[in-house]
C-alpha positions in Angstrom: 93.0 208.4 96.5 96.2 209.1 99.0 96.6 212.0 100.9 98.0 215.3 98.6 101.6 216.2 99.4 102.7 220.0 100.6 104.3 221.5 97.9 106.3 224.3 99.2 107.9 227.6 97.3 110.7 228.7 98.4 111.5 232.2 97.6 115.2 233.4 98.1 116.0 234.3 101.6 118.4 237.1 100.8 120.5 236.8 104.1 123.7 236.7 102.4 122.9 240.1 100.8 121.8 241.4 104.2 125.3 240.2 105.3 127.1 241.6 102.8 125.7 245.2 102.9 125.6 245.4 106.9 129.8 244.6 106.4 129.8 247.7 103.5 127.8 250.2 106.3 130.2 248.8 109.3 133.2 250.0 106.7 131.5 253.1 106.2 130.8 253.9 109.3 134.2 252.6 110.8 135.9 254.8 108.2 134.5 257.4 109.0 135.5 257.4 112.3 139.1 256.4 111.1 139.1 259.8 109.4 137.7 261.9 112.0 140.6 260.9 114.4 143.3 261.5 111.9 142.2 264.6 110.4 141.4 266.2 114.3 144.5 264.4 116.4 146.5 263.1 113.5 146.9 259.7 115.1 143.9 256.9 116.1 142.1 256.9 120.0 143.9 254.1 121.6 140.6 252.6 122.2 139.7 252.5 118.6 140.3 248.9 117.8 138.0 247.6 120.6 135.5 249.9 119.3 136.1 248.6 115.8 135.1 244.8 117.2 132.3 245.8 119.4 130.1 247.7 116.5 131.1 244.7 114.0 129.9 242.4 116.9 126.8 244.1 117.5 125.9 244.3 114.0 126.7 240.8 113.5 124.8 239.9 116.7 121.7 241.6 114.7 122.1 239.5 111.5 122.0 236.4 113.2 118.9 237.3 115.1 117.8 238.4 112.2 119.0 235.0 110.3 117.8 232.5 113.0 114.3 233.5 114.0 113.2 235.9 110.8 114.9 234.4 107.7 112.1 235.8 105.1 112.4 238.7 106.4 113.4 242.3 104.5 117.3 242.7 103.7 117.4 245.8 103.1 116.4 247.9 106.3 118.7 246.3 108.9 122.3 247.3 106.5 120.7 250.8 106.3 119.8 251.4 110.4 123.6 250.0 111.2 124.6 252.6 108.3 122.5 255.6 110.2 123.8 254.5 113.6 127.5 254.5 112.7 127.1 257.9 111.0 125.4 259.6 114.1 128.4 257.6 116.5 130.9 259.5 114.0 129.7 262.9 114.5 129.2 262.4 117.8 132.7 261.8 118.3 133.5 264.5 116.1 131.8 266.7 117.9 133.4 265.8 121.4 136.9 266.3 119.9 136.1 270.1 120.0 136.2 270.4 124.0 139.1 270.2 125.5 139.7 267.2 127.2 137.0 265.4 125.0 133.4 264.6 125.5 132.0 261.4 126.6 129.2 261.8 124.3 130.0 259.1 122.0 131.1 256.7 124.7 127.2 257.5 126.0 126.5 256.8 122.5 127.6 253.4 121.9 125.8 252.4 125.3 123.0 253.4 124.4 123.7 251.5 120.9 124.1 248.1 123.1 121.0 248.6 124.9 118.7 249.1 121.2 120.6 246.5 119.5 119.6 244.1 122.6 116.2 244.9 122.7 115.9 245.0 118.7 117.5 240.9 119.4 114.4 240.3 122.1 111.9 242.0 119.6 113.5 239.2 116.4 113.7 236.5 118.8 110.5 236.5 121.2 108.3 238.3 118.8 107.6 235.7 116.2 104.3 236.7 115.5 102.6 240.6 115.6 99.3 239.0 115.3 98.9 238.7 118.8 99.4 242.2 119.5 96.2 243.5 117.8 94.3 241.2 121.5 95.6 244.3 123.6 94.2 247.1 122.0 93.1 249.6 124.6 95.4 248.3 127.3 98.6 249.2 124.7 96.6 252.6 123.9 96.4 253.7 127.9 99.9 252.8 128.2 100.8 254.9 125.5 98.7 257.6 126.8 100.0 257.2 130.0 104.0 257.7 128.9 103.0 261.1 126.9 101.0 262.4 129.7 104.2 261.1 132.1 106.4 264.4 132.1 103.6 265.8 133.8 103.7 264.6 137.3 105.5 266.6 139.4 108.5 265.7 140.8 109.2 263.6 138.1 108.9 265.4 134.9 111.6 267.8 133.9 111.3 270.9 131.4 114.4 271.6 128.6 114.4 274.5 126.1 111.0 275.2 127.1 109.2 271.7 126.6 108.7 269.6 129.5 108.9 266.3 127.6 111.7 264.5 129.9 111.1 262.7 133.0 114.4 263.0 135.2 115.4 259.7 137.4 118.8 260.6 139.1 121.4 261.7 136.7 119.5 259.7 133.7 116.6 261.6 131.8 113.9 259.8 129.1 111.7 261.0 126.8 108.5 258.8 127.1 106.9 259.8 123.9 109.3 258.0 122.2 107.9 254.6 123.7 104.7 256.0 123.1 105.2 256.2 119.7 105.7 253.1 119.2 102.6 251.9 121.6 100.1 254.2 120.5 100.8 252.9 116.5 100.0 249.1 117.7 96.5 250.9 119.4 95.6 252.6 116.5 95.9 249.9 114.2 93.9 247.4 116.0 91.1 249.5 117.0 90.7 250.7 113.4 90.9 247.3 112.1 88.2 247.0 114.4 86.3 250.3 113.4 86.9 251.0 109.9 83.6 249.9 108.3 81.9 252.6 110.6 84.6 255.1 110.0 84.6 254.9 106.1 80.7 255.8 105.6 80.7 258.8 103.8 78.6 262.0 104.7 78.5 265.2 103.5 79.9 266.2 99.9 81.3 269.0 100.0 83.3 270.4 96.5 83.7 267.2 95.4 85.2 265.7 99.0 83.3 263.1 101.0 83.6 264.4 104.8 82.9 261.6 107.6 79.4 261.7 109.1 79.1 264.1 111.8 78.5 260.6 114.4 82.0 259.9 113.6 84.0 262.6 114.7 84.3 261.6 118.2 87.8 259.6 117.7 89.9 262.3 115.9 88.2 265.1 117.9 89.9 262.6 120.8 92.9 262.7 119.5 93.0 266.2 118.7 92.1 267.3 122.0 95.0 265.0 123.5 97.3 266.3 121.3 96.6 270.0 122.3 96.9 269.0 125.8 100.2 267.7 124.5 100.9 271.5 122.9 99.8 273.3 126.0 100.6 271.4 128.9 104.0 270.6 127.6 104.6 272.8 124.6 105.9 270.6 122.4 104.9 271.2 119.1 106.9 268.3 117.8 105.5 265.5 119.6 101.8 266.9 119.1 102.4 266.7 115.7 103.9 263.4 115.5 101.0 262.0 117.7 98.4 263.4 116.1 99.5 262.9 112.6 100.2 259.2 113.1 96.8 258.7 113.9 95.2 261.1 111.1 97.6 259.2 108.5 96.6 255.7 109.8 92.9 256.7 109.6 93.2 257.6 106.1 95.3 254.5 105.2 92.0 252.6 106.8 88.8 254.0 105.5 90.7 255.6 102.0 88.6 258.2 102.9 90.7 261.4 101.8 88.4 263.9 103.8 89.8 262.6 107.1 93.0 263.5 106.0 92.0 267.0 104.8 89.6 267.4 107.7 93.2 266.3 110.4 95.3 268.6 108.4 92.8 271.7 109.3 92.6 270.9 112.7 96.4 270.8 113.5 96.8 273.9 111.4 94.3 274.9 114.1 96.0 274.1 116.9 99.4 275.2 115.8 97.7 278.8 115.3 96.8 278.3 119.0 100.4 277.4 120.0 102.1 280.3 118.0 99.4 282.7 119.6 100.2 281.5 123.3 103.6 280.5 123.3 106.4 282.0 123.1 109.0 279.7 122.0 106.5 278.5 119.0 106.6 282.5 118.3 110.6 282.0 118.3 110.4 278.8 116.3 108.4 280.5 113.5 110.5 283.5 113.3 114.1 281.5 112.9 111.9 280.3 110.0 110.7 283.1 108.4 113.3 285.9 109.2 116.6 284.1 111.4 118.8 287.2 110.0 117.1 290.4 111.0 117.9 288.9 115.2 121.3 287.0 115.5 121.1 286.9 119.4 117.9 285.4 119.2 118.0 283.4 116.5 122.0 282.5 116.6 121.4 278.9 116.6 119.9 278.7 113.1 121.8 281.1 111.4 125.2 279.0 113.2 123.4 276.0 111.1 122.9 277.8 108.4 126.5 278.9 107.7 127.7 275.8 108.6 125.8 274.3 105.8 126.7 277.0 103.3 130.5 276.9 104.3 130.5 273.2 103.8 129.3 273.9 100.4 128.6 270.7 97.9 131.0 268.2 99.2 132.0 269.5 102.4 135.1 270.1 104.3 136.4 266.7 105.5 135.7 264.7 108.7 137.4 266.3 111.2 138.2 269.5 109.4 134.8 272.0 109.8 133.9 273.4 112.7 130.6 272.3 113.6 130.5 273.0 117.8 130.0 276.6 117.0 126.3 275.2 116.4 124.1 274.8 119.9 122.5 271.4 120.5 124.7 270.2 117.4 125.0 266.8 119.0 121.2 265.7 118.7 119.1 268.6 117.2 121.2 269.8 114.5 123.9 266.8 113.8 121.7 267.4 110.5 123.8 270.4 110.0 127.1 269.0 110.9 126.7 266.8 108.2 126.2 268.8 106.0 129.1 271.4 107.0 131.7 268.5 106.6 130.2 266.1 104.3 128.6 268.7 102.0 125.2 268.5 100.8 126.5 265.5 98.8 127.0 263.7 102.3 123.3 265.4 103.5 121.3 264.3 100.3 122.8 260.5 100.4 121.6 260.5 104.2 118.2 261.5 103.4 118.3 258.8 101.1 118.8 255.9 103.4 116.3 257.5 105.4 114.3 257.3 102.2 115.0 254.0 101.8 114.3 252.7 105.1 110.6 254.5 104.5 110.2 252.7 101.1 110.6 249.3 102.4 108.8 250.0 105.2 105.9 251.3 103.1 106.6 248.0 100.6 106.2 245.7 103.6 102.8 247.3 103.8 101.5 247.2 100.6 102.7 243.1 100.8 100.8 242.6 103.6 97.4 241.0 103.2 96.1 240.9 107.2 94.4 244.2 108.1 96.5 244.7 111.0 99.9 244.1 109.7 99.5 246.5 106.9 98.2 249.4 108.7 100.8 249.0 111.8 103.7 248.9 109.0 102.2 251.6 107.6 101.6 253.8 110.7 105.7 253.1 111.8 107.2 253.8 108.6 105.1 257.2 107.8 106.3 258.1 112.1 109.6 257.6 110.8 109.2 259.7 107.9 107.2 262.6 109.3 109.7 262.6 112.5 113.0 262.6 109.4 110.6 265.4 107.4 110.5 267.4 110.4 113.7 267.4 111.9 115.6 268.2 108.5 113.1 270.4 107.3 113.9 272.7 110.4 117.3 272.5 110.1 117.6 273.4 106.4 114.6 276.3 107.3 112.0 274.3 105.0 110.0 273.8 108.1 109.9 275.7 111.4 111.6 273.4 114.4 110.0 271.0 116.4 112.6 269.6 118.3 111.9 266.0 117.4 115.3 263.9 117.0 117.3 262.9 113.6 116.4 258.4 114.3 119.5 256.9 115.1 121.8 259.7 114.3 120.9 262.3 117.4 122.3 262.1 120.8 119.7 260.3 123.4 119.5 257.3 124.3 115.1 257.0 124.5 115.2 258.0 120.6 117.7 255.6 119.8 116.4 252.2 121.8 112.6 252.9 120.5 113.3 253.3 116.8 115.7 249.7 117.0 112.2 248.6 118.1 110.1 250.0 115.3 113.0 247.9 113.0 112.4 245.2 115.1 108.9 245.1 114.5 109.1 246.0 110.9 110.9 242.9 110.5 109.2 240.9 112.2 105.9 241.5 109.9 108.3 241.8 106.7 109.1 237.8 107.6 105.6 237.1 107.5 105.0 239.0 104.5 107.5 237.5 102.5 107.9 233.9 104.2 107.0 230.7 102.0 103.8 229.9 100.3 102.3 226.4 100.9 100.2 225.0 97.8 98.7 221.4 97.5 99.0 219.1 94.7 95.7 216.9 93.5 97.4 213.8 93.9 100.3 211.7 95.4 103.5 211.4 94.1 102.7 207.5 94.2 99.8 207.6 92.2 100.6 204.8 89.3 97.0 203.7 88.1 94.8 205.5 86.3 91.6 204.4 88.5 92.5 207.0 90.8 91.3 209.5 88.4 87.6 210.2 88.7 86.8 212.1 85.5 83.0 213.7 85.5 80.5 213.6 82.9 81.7 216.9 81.8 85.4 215.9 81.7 86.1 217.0 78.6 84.8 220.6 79.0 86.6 220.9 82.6 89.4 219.7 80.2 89.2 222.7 77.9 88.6 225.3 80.7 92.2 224.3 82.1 90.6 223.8 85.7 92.4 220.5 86.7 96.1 220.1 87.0 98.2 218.6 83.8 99.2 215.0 85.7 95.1 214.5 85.8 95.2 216.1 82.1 97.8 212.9 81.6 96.1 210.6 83.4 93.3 210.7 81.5 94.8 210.8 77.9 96.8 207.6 79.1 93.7 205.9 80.4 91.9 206.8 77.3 94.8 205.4 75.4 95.3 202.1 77.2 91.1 201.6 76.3 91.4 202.3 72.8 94.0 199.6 72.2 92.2 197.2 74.6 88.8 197.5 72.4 91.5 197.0 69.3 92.9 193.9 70.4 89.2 192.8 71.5 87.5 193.2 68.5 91.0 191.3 66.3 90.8 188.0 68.4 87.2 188.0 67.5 87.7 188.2 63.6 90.0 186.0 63.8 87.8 183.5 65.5 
């Protein structure tokens, strides 16, 4: 018998779609733009034309990384990221009209853009593979560790608004949990690749809920412990719960053991008790929650938000036309709320949507995903992503108390921005292993002419019946059986006739 052929299936590769709807958010966000100058200055920036071709550049620079080293990969999350961006670089800009002479925040902006698109090219093109990444487990994890605890050394760390979560080199500031982020998900899902047969043996039952064994607490009493450190050392509530929730929530994916998830949700609830108790700007926090009205000096910046919202009503006022500076921090905290003042919650609810979108394929790339440690790092990024959106516009819009966490690829800052083109990056890259080709092998050669190559067993005819050999040998035989029958025929006439 030759040797079997590869017999490939193609599925469709989808990259003139991904084309297609990365020119529709370019437009959109280009547009935009367009609008903002007209409707603010009544005439276009003389530099808008070269900024027209760089952002088409750029994006086009990402499709064909995107097109050359991960063809199979997902079409759909790329157009939406380039959709994001160009939004946030629009109301950027808007906001710097409102000084006079303008800002340079967008100009800081679209630098900051290069710099993400360029690593988000390095992760397509160098990155072929994520596999290889589960190998450095505990060295990824101490760096990760290492970048949240980094705002800490002295000299070099830096306190804003009452977190110290920046480290300050010169006149350039970063905020290293947004690398870690991204580190500490790659840790978490190799070690519990690694750990999850341990970690999913039930213990006590307790109403109906199996809690771990008592053995096994020692990782998320870890984590919890770092992420109070986190809460008191820095007082961030935001990254604490970020940190802590990506782990509880990759845990659970893991073991699909739902009292880890129960038992992580009391023990944050725990320590953000501890935090409101201790600190006074978490007291502050929860108070422009529950009662922003009854203290305008002290809680100006969310009532600002919140009549910006209100006057902006259901499809806002125009690009260009509200007045959305009157909000603090309204270039990166609450751009949330100047979209929604000049868009209208119309403009709000379609941008939770993309974000929504991003999640869902993020979270399909997952459930696609048949290697352990592809499906729970996909899963880990995608639910940071939508715990990070949850929070951020759930504090502006007062469903949540604010944590200070940034609105991904729309708020000003550039560590944000360059980290979360990475976690696209890398969502990609395991979507284009997820979805590439399937190789099958067929029984025999494409040259096979005879039927002695066919080797049919004494139970042939019930192998036959169960459907368990391919139809050529199904053929084969029926010729084979055919071309005896006549021989026997003609055999048995020449020796009548003799």
């Amino acid at each position: 018998m030759s040797t079997a052929a590869p017999v490939t299936v193609l599925p469709r590769k989808r990259r003139g779609v991904e084309l297609l709807l990365i020119a529709f958010a370019v437009a959109i966000g280009l547009g935009g733009y367009t609008l903002v100058d007209l409707n603010a200055l009544g005439e276009l920036t003389p530099s808008f034309p070269y900024l027209a071709g760089g952002c088409a550049l750029l994006a086009l620079l990402a499709h064909v990384a995107v097109r050359w080293r991960l063809p199979y990969a997902d079409p759909v999350i790329l157009p939406c990221v380039v959709l994001l961006n160009g939004l946030g670089l629009t109301m950027i800009h808007r906001i710097d009209l409102i000084n006079a002479p303008p800002s340079a925040g967008a100009r800081q902006q679209l630098i900051w853009t290069v710099v993400g698109v360029a690593m988000f090219i390095l992760v397509a093109v160098l990155l072929r593979d994520h596999r290889p990444l589960q190998g450095y487990t505990y060295t990824v994890g101490l760096a990760g560790i290492v970048l949240l605890l980094l705002p800490l050394v002295p000299g070099l760390g830096t306190a804003k608004f009452g977190a110290q979560i920046w480290i300050q080199v010169g006149p350039y500031s970063f905020q290293p949990a947004e690398a870690a982020k991204v580190c500490l998900a790659i840790a978490f899902a190799a070690y519990l690749v690694e750990k999850r047969d341990v970690l999913a043996l039930a213990g006590w039952r307790v109403l109906g809920l199996d809690l771990p064994r008592a053995r096994d607490l020692g990782p998320i009493l870890a984590m919890w412990l770092l992420s109070l450190a986190i809460l008191v050392l820095q007082r961030d509530l935001g990254t604490s719960l970020l940190f802590f929730g990506l782990f509880v929530m990759m845990l659970y994916v893991s073991t699909e053991r739902a009292g880890w998830a129960v038992l992580g949700t009391c023990l944050f609830a725990a320590g953000a008790y501890f935090g409101y108790l201790n600190f006074g700007h978490v007291r502050v926090r929860v108070g422009a929650w529950l009662h922003p009205f009854t203290d305008y000096d002290l809680y100006y910046q969310v009532i600002n938000a919140q009549f910006g919202i209100a006057w902006g009503g259901l499809l806002g006022t125009g690009l260009g036309l509200g007045r959305p500076g009157l909000t603090p921090l309204a270039r990166s905290d609450f751009i949330a709320a100047a979209v929604g003042e000049e868009l209208g919650m119309t403009g709000l609810m379609a941008v939770i949507l993309v974000y929504g979108l991003v999640v869902a394929r993020g979270l399909r790339i997952a459930l696609q995903c048949r290697e352990p440690f592809g499906k729970l790092l996909a899963a880990g990024l995608s639910f940071a992503f939508a715990l990070q959106v949850f929070a951020i516009l759930g504090g502006v819009t007062r469903l949540l108390p604010l944590t200070g966490l940034t609105t991904p690829f729309m708020s000003q800052g550039g560590s944000s921005l360059v980290c979360n083109w990475i976690v696209v990056g890398l969502l990609l890259v395991i979507s284009h292993h997820v979805r590439k080709p399937a190789v099958t092998v067929s029984p025999l050669s494409a040259d096979a002419e005879t039927t002695q190559l066919v080797k049919v067993p004494a139970s042939g005819g019930s192998a036959l019946r169960s459907g368990r050999v391919s139809e050529r040998t199904r053929f084969s035989v029926r010729e084979g059986a055919r071309k005896r029958g006549a021989s026997a025929r003609t055999l048995r006439a020449a020796g009548d006739a003799g």
